[in-house]
Each structure stands twice: as structure tokens, then as C-alpha cells.
C-alpha positions in Angstrom: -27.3 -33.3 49.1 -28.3 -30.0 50.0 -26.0 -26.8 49.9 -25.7 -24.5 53.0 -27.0 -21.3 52.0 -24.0 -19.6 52.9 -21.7 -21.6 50.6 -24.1 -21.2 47.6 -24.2 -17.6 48.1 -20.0 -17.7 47.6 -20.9 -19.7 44.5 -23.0 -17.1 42.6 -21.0 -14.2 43.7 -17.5 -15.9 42.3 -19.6 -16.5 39.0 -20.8 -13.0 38.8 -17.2 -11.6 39.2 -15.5 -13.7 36.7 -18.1 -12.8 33.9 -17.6 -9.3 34.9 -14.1 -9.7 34.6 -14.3 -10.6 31.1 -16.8 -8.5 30.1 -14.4 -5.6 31.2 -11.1 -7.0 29.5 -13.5 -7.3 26.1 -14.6 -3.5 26.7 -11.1 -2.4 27.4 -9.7 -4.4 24.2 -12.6 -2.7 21.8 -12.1 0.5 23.2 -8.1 0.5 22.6 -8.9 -0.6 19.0 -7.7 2.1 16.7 -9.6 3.4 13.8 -6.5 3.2 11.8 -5.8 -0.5 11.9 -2.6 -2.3 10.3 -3.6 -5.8 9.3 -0.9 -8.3 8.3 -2.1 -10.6 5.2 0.5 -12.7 3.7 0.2 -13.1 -0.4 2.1 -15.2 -2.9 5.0 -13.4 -4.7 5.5 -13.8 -8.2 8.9 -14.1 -9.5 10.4 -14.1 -13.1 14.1 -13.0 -14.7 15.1 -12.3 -11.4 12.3 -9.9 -11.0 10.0 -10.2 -8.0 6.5 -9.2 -7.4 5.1 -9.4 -3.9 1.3 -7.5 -3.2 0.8 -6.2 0.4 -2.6 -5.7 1.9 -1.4 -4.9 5.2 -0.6 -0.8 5.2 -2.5 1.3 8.3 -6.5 1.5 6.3 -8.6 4.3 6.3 -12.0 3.1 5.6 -14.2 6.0 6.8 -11.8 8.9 4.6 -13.3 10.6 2.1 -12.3 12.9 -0.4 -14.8 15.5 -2.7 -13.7 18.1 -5.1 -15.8 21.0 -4.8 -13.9 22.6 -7.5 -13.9 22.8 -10.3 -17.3 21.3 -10.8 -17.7 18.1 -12.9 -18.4 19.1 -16.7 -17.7 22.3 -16.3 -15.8 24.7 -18.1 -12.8 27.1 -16.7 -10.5 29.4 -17.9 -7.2 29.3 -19.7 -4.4 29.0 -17.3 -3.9 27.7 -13.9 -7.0 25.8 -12.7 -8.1 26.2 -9.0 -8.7 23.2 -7.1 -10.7 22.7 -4.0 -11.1 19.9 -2.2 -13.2 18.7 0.9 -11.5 16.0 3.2 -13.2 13.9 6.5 -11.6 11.3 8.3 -8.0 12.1 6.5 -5.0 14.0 7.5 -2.7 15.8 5.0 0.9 16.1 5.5 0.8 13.0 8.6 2.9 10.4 8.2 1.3 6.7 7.5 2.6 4.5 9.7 3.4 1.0 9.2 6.3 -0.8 8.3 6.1 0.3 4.6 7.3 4.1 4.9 10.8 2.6 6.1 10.8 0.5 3.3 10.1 2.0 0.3 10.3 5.6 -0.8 8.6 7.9 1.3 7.3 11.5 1.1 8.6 13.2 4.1 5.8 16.0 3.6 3.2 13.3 4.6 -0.2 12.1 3.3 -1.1 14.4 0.5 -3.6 14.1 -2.5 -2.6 12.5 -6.3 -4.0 14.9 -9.1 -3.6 13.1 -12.1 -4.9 14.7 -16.0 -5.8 12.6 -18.6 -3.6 10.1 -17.0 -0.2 12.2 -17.2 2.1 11.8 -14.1 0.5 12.6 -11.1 1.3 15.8 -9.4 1.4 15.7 -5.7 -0.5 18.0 -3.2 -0.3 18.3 0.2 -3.3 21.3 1.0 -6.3 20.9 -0.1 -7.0 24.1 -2.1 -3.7 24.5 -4.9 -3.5 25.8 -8.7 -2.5 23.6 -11.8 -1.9 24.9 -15.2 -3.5 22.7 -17.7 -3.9 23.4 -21.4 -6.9 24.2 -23.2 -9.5 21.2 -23.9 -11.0 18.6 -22.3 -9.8 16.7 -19.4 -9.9 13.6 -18.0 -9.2 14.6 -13.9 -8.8 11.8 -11.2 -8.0 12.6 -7.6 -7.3 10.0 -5.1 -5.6 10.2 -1.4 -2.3 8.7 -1.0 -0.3 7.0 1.7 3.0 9.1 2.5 4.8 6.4 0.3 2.3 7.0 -2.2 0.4 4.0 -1.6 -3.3 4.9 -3.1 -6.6 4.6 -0.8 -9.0 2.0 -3.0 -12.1 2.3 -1.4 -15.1 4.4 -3.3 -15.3 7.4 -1.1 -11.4 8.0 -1.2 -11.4 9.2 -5.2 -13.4 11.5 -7.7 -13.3 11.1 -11.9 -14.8 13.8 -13.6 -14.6 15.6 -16.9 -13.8 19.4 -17.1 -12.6 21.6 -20.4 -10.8 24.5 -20.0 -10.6 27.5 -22.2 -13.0 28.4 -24.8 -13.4 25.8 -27.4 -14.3 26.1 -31.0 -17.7 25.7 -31.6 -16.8 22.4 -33.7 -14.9 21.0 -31.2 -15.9 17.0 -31.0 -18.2 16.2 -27.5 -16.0 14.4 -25.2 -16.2 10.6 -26.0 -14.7 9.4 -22.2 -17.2 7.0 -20.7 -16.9 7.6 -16.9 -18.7 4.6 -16.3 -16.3 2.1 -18.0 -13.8 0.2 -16.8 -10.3 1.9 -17.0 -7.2 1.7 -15.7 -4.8 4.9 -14.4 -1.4 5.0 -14.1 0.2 5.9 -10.4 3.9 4.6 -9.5 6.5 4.0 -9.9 7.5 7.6 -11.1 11.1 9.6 -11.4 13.9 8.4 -10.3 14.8 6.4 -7.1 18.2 6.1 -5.5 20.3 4.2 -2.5 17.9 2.3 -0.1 14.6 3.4 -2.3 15.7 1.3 -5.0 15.6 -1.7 -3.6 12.1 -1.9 -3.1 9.9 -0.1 -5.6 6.2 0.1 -5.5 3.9 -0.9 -8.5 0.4 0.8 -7.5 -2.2 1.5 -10.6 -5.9 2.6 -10.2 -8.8 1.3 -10.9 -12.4 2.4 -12.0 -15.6 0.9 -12.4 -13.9 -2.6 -12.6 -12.2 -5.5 -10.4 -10.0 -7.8 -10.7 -9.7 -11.5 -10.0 -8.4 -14.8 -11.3 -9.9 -16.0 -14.6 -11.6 -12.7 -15.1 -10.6 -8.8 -15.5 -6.7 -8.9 -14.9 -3.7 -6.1 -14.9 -1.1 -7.1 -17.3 2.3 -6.1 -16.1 5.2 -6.1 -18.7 8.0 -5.4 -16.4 11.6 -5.0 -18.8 9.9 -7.5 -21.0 8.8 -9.9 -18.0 4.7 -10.4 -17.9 3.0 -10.6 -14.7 -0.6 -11.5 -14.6 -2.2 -9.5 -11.4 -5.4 -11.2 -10.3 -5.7 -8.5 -7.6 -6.2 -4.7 -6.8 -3.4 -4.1 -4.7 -0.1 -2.0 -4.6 2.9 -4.8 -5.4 6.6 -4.8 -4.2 9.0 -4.8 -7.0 12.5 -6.3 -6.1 15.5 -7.2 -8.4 15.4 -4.1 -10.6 18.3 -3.2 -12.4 20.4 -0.4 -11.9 19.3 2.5 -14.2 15.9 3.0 -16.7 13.1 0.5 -16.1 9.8 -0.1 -18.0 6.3 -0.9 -17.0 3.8 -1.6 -19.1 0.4 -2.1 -17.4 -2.8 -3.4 -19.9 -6.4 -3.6 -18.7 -7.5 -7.4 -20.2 -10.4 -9.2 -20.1 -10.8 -13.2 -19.4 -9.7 -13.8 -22.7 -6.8 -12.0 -22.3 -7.9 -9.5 -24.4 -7.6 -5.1 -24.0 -10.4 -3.8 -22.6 -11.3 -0.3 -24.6 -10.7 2.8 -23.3 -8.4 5.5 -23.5 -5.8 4.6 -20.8 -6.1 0.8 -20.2 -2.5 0.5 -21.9 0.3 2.8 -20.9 3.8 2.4 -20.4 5.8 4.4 -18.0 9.9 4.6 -17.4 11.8 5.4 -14.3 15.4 5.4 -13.2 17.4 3.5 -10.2 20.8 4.7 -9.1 23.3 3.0 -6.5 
């Protein structure tokens, strides 16, 4: 059977408007897209004394942000005293706040985004320009910088930290060379930190840093000793803490290998306290 012309021609030109229609709706959904994208990812809590452990991979990411320190330079030496730094930011906005569902649940900075300078893995100290003074003793240091989340949630990805070596003041002509590998595996320190109090204690936020290593199940692992409790963490990711007791808390986080055993290195086993309060 043969098809009038003039109905065929209604034919095409229906089928050229719907696939114009979708093409549109897929342009207007990839250009509303935001670079900062939230995406939920459910994980398996772990739970022990009454103690919970829940990681969440779903905070606002940042993959294009980088972070350089331009000063001081790597291996170099500076003077006694308050140390300059100087760092060089794209893609990353100090002093915003994250957004996400996080910042109303846990503590949060209410100066914003800022920077985590942390000293031969010392409490951080946290920094909300990009060009600030630190007074460090003389010697050699161990500095790592990372961005942070508003609730101090640390950016994992390689172009949002910098580890380097610097020694300040003059040192003895016998001093011992510096013996930290910067290309081993090692573990930092991060939260939590301080004290927490009211609706900030109810949730607190286990986030550590790593470098030069991953983790996963059956192989590199974070051992986390929680007021005696273990928790084997098979993943690099910042982990809800719930069922704290009121008053001084202890973490202990190790570095181990797939035998269970401590990786070397200076800071692959520390143990920090902080404080809740009603």
C-alpha cells in the first residue's frame, strides 16, 4: 500500500521533532549539572560496645581543586621564628561554606573552607587565607597541607595536598640528614580534635590522611582503637562516630599491612584524645 505524500511528510516531520525534543531536554540536564556534585553512596556501618562507625562518600566533591605551596620551598631552609606560608589555590574557595547535609550535622567551621597545616603530624592548625605565619621550632619538619571541607572533612584526591620537608634555623653542622621517606606509605593524623559540645557531640568525625598508599579489604588497612574498641577500615574515607561517651575519648589509628602488621614510618601509629560535653 502506498502512502500519500502528504501523510509521509507529517510522519518525518513528527520524528524530527521528538528527537529534537530529547536532544534538548539532554542538553538542558548536562548544562544544569554542577561542577560541585553531592553524590549519595550508602556504606555498611560498623558497630561495637555501643560505638558506631558509619563512612560517608557522599559530601559536595571538588575534583578539579588544587592546592600548591609556593612557600617555603620543598627542602629548603628558613629562619628561626614564624615561618611564612604561601599558597596557590584553583578551583577552591576559602572561607565558603560546603554544602551538603554534613555541615548541619557534625561540627562545622563557620569561617568556611580553609586549609589544614599540619607539622610533623602535630594537630593541625587551621587557615582560612592563603598567605599566614606559623612559628615552628628549629629543625627539620615534616609539613602536610591539604584543603578541608568547612566541617573539616579533608579533599583526597592528588592535586588537593602537598608533603614536603623544610628545616628551619641554622643547624649544627652534625646534625643527622633527614631520614623521612616522602615516598612511603604513611598515615597523618586529622580529626577529631579539641573538644566538642551539645549537638556536635553526637556525631563526630574520624578523618585521617593518607600518602603514597590505599586501602582495601585483605590488604593495607587503618586500625582504629576507639576507647579500646578495634575497627578494621578497609577504606579511605572520613567515618561517623556515634555512641561516644560523655567526656575524654581515645583514638588510636595504626597503618597495617595484610598481615596485620605496622607499616614503618614515623607517624603510622598515633593516638589522639578529645573531650565531649552535654
Amino acid at each position: 500500500m502506498r502512502i500519500p505524500a502528504l501523510l509521509l511528510s507529517g510522519i518525518i516531520l513528527m520524528g524530527l521533532a521528538a528527537c529534537d525534543t530529547a536532544k534538548q531536554a539532554t542538553e538542558a540536564t548536562s548544562s544544569t549539572t554542577p561542577t560541585t556534585t553531592t553524590t549519595t553512596v550508602s556504606a555498611a556501618a560498623i558497630e561495637k560496645n555501643g560505638i558506631r562507625l558509619t563512612p560517608f562518600l557522599d559530601s559536595p566533591k571538588y575534583p578539579t581543586a588544587q592546592l600548591r605551596l609556593t612557600t617555603p620551598a620543598a627542602g629548603s631552609t628558613v629562619p628561626s621564628g614564624a615561618v611564612p606560608f604561601k599558597y596557590e589555590l584553583t578551583n577552591f574557595q576559602l572561607t565558603k561554606m560546603t554544602g551538603g547535609m554534613h555541615g548541619e550535622e557534625m561540627a562545622n567551621s563557620m569561617k568556611g573552607q580553609h586549609i589544614h597545616n599540619i607539622v610533623d603530624n602535630e594537630p593541625y592548625s587551621a587557615h582560612y587565607e592563603t598567605n599566614f605565619t606559623k612559628n615552628i621550632v628549629d629543625g627539620q619538619h615534616v609539613v602536610l597541607s591539604f584543603l578541608s571541607r568547612s566541617y573539616h572533612e579533608s579533599l583526597k584526591h592528588r592535586g588537593a595536598y602537598d608533603l614536603r620537608l623544610v628545616t628551619v634555623g641554622k643547624l649544627p653542622s652534625n646534625a643527622p640528614a633527614p631520614t623521612f621517606d616522602l615516598k612511603a606509605p604513611h598515615l597523618f593524623y586529622s580529626r577529631p580534635k579539641d573538644v566538642y559540645s551539645g549537638k556536635d557531640a553526637q556525631k563526630v568525625m574520624l578523618d585521617f590522611y593518607l600518602v603514597n598508599t590505599t586501602l582495601e579489604p585483605g590488604g593495607t588497612q587503618v586500625r582504629a582503637t576507639i576507647n579500646g574498641s578495634e575497627f578494621m577500615l578497609d577504606q579511605w574515607a572520613p567515618y561517623m562516630m556515634e555512641g561516644l561517651p560523655m567526656g575524654e575519648n581515645t583514638v588510636k589509628l595504626e597503618l597495617i599491612d595484610s598481615d596485620g602488621k605496622l607499616i614503618p614510618g614515623p607517624y603510622n601509629s598515633v593516638t589522639r584524645t578529645f573531650s565531649l560535653q552535654p
